[in-house]
Each structure stands twice: as structure tokens, then as C-alpha cells.
C-alpha positions as CSV (number, residue, x, y, z in Angstrom):
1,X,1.7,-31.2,-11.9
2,X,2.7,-27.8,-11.8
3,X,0.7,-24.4,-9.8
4,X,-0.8,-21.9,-11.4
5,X,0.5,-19.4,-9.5
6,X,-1.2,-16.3,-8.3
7,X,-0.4,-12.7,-10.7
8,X,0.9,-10.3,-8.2
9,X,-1.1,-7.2,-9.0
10,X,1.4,-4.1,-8.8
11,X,1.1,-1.4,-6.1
12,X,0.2,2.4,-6.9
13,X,3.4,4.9,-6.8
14,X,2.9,8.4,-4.8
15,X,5.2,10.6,-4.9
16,X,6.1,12.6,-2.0
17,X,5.7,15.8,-3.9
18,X,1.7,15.4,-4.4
19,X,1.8,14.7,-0.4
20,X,3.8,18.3,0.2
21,X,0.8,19.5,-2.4
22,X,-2.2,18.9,-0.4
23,X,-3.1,15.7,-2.0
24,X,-2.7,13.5,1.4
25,X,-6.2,13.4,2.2
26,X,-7.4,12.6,-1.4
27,X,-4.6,9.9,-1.7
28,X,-5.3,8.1,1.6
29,X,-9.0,8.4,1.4
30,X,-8.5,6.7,-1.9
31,X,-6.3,4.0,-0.7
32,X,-8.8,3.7,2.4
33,X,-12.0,3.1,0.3
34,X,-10.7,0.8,-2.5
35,X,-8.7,-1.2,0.2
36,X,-5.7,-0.7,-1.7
37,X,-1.6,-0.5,-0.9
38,X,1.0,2.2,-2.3
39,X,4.5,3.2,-2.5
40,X,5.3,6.8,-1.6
41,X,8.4,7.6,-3.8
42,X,11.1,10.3,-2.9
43,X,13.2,11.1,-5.9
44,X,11.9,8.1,-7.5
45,X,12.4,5.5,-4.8
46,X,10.6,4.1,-2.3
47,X,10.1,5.5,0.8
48,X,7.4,4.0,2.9
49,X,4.0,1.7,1.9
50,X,1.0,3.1,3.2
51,X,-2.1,0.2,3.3
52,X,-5.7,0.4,4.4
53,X,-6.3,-0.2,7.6
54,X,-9.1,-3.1,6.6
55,X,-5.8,-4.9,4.5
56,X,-4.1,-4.5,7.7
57,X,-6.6,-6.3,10.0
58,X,-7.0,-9.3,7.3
59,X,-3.3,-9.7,7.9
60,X,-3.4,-9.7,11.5
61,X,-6.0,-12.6,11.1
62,X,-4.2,-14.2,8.9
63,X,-1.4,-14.3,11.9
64,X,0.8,-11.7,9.7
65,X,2.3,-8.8,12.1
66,X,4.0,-6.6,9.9
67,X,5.5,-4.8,12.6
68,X,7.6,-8.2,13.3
69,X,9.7,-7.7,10.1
């Protein structure tokens, strides 16, 4: 019998520009409230993922330190 498994739903892409544009606050608050993840693209590739901080403590008790990897 064969899993279903799980659809990966695909992160939001920033792009470092809209950070350097004043839209930091409005794009973390955003990530912050829907409990969300994103990429932050420089010239089209990714940079860094930011995450909410409530994802981040569901992964720390789930036994997942991302700061391990």
C-alpha cells in the first residue's frame, strides 16, 4: 500500500530590494501574523529564510534545532 504523501506548499520570495525600500516591517509583520516562511532573494537567488518565531518554537518541540544544520 502506498502513502499519500503530504503537498509541500511553496514558500513566499522577497526580494532584497523591497527590504532596502522600507517594506521590512510590513514583510515580517506579515510573515509574523500568518505564521508563514520566505525566501529573501538577491538577484534572484536565495539569500536567507526568514520564519515566524511561533514556526520556530513548534520546531524546537518537535526536537528540530535548526541552528544544528
Amino acid at each position: 500500500m502506498s502513502e499519500k504523501k503530504e503537498s509541500i506548499t511553496p514558500m513566499e520570495h522577497y526580494n532584497m530590494s523591497d527590504f532596502l525600500r522600507g517594506q521590512a516591517s510590513k514583510i515580517i509583520t506579515s510573515i509574523s501574523e500568518k505564521d508563514k516562511t520566505g525566501f529573501v532573494l538577491k538577484h534572484g537567488k536565495p539569500l536567507v529564510v526568514i520564519i515566524s518565531n511561533e514556526r520556530y518554537e513548534r520546531l524546537l518541540k518537535e526536537g528540530i534545532d535548526i541552528n544544528e544544520y
